[in-house]
C-alpha positions in Angstrom: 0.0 0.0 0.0 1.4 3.4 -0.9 2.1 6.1 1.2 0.0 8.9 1.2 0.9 12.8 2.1 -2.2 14.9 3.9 -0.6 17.8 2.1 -0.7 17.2 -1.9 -2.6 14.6 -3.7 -1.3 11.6 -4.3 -1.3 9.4 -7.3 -0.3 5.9 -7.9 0.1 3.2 -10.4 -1.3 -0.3 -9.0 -1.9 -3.7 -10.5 -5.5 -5.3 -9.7 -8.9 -4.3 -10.4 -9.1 -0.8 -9.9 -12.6 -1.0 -8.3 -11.6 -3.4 -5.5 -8.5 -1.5 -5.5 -10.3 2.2 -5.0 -12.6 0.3 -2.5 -9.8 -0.9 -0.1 -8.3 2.2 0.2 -11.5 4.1 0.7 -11.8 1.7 3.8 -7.7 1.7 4.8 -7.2 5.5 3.7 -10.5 7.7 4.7 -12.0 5.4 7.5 -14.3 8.2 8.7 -14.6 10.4 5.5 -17.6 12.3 4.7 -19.3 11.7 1.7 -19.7 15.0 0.8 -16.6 15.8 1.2 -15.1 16.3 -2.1 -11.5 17.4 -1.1 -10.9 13.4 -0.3 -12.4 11.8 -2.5 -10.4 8.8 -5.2 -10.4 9.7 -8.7 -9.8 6.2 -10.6 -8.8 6.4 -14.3 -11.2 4.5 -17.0 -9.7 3.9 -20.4 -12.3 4.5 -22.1 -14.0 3.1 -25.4 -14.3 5.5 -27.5 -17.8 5.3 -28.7 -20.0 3.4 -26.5 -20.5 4.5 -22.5 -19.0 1.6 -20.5 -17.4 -0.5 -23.4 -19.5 -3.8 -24.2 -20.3 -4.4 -20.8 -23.4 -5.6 -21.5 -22.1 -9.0 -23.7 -19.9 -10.4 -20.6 -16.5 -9.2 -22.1 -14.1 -8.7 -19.5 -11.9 -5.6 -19.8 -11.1 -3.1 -17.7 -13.9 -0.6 -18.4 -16.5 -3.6 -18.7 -15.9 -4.4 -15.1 -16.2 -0.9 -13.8 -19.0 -0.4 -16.1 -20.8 -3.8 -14.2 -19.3 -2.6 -10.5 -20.3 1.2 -10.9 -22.8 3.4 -11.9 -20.7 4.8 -14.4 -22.9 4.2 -17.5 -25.7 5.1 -15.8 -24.3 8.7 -15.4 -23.1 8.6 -18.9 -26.1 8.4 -20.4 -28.1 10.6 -17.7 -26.0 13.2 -18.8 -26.7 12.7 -22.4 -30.7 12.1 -22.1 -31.3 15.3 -19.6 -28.7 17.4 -21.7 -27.8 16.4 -25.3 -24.9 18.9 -25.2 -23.5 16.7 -22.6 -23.0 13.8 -24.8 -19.3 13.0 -25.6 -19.1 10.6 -27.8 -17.1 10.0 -29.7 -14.0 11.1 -27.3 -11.7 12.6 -29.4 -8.2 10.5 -29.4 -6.5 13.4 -27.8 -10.1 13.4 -25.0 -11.3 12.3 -22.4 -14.6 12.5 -19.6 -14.7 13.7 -16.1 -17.8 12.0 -14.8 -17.8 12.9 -10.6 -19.6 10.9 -8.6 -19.6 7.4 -9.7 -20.7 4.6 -7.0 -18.9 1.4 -6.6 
């Protein structure tokens, strides 16, 4: 388990799932964090398919954005964003893009 410094954020690079991963250190890191508290919350990186919110995730395959698609409610805010604001649809992600989507639950 990394080291973290209460002072800058901290970033890094672990093998696993990042799901259980960002779920054992919510537990070991921020024991008694408030949920609204958005100063500590984990940021976990999704490489992203580039055209469809959450990969195939819903024909079993079994990549990295699939599973967090399955574990999260990340295509579920995808695609709220795009049905209550069409502007907010961002897809296709341009090669050089990428989505911020706060908020996710695991």
């Amino acid at each position: 388990m990394p080291r973290f410094d209460d002072t800058y954020p901290s970033i890094a690079i672990v093998e696993g799932d990042s799901v259980d991963i960002a779920l054992e250190w919510e537990k070991e890191i921020m024991p008694n964090m408030d949920q609204n508290d958005l100063l500590n919350r984990l940021v976990v990186v999704n490489m992203a398919h580039d055209r469809k919110p959450g990969g195939e995730w819903e024909t079993g395959t079994l990549g990295h954005e699939e599973s967090f698609a399955r574990r999260s409610s990340l295509v579920l805010k995808l695609a709220w964003n795009k049905y209550v604001d069409p502007s907010q649809n961002h897809y296709p992600i341009p090669a050089l893009g990428g989505i911020y989507t706060p908020n996710v639950g695991m």
